[in-house]
N, C-alpha and C positions, 0 to 999 in steps of 0.2 A: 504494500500500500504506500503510495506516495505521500511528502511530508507536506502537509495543510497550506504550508507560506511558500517553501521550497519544492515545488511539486516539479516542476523544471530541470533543477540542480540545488544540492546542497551545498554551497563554498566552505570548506574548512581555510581559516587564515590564522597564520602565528605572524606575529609583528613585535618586536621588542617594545616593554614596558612602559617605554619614556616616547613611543612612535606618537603622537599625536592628529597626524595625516592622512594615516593609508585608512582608515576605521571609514570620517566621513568623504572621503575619496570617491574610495569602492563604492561605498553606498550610493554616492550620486552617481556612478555609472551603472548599478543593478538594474537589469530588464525585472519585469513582472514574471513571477514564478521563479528568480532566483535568489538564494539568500546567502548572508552573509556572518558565519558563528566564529567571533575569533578568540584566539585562544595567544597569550601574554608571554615572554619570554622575558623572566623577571631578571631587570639588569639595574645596578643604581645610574643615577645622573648624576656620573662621575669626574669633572672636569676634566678637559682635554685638551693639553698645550702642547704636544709634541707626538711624535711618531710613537713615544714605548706607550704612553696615555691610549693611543688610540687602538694600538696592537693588545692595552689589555682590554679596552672594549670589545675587541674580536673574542677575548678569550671568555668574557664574561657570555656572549652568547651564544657561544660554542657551548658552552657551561650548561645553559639550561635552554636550550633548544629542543630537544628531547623530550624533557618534560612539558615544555607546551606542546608540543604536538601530542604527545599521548593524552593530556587533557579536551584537546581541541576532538580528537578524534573520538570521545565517549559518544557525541552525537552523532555518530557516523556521518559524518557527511559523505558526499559522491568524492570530493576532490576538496587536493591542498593547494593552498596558494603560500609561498614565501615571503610574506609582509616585509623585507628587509632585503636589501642589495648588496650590500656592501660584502659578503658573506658568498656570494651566489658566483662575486667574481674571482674572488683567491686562489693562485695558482693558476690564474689562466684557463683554458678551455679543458684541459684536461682535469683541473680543478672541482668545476663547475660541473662537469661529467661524474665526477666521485662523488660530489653532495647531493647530488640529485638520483643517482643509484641507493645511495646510502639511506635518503630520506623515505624513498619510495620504498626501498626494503622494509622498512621500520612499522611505515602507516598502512600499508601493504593497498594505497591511492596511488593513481597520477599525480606529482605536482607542479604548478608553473612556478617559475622563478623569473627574476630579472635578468639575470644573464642569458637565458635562452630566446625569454620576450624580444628581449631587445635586438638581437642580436635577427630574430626571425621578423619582425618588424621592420625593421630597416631594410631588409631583402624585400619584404614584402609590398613597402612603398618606391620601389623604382632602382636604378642601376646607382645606388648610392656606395660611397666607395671610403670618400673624404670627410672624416665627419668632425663638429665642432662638440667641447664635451664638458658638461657643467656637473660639480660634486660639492658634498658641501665636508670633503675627509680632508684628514693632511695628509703629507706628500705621500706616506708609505701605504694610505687605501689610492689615492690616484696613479700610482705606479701598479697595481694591483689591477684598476680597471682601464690603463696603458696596454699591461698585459695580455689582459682577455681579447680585448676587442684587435688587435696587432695578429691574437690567435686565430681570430674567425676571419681575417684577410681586408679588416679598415685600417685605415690610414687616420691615425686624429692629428691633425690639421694643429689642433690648438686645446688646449684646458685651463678651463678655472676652478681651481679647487677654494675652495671658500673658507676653510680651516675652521669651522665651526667649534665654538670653545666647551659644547657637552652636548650629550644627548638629544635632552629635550631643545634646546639651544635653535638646533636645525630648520624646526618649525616656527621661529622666529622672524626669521631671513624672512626679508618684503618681498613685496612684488616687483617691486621697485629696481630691489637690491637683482633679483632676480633678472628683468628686464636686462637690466645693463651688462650681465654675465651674459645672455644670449646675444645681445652685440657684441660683445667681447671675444667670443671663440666664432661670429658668424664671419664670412668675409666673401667673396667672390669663389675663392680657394673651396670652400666647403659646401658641400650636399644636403648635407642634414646636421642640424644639432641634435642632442640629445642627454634629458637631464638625469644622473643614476641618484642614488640619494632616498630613501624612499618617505624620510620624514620631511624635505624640501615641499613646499603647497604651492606644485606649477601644475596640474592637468587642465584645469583651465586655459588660465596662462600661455601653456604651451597650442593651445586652441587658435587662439588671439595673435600669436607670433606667425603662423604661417601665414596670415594674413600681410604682416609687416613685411617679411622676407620671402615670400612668395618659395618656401620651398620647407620640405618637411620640419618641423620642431618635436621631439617625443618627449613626453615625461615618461618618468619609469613607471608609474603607477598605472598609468594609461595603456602601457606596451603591457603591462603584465597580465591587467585585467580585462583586455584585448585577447590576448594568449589565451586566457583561460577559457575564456568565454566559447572562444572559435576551436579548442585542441573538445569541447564537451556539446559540438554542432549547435551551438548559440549563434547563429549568425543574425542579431539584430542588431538596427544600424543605429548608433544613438548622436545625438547631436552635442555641441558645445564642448567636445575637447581634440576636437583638432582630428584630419584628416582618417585617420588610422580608423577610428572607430564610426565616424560615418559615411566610411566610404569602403571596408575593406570584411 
């Protein structure tokens, strides 16, 4: 028997503790008959001034990853989604390949993730090659998502890493602020920007920009829950966040 709200799809989403973003994100892209149960990956809002700071960030939700997903999963839902990016890219594609084996072994679901979204998203909107790339990590998660995307055969052109000084922090950063980093990595030189970060609040935003620069803008959130949508035969087209999801 199918689920009353979720009769559709069930979304299982783990998103670190201090996310503030992906929760009402997701939810403004939900079609009717899918929902969204998530489930906390309890991290502190740890200040973060340097690479070992940010490196122990990673370790804290390596730490309890796990456990939210085994909680998220009591509801059974159809499918996972990875509320968090930053995670999705380390070590590159072969990386990204292991945590998504690893994860799916665990929840014994499919899950989407950012590195894959994104990565299938930008193929999926056109022969884009050169891409512009906005984060809000310091240098050692922006070398991380250098990596990745160097591994599935883009060229980034340019990056602003934003060095966001905690957590919860990320979801600070304006629009504004935001704006002027999609100028910043855009230039003639570049195809598509694209923003990884998943507590950063650009799906909108990133809707709004391709109007400006008349060529693709993705937020991760949007690429993700795009992925999910289309990998679970959802193909409805929704409007207001740019390209990808009302047209693809």
């Amino acid at each position: 028997m199918a689920d009353s709200l979720g009769f559709r799809k069930k979304f299982g989403v783990v998103a670190p503790s201090t996310n503030t973003a992906v929760q009402p994100e997701y939810d403004s892209m939900r079609p009717p008959g899918v929902t969204n149960h998530f489930g906390r990956i309890h991290i502190p809002n740890d200040p973060i001034r340097n690479d070992d700071d940010f490196n122990q960030l990673m370790v804290n939700i390596r730490t309890a990853m796990f456990e939210a997903i085994d909680r998220v999963m009591t509801c059974e839902p159809d499918y996972l989604i990875l509320g968090m990016s930053s995670e999705t890219f380390w070590d590159g594609l072969e990386g990204s390949q292991r945590l998504r084996e690893g994860v799916e072994t665990h929840a014994g679901v499919k899950v989407a993730m950012g590195s894959d979204a994104s990565q299938a998203a930008l193929k999926r909107l056109g022969n884009i090659k050169r891409i512009g790339v906005i984060t809000p990590y310091m240098p050692l998660g922006d070398g991380q998502v250098r990596r990745f995307f160097t591994d599935c055969g883009f060229e980034i052109v340019r990056l602003k890493g934003l060095c966001c000084n905690s957590p919860v922090a990320i979801a600070h950063v304006s629009e504004r602020t935001l704006r002027d980093a999609i100028l910043e990595v855009n230039g003639p030189d570049v195809d598509a920007v694209i923003q990884v970060g998943t507590n950063l609040v650009m799906a909108r935003l990133a809707g709004l920009a391709e109007f400006w620069l008349d060529k693709p803008v993705l937020a991760i959130n949007t690429a993700t829950y795009w992925y999910a949508l289309r990998a679970n035969g959802i193909d409805d087209r929704i409007d207001g966040f740019g390209s990808l999801l009302a047209r693809f």
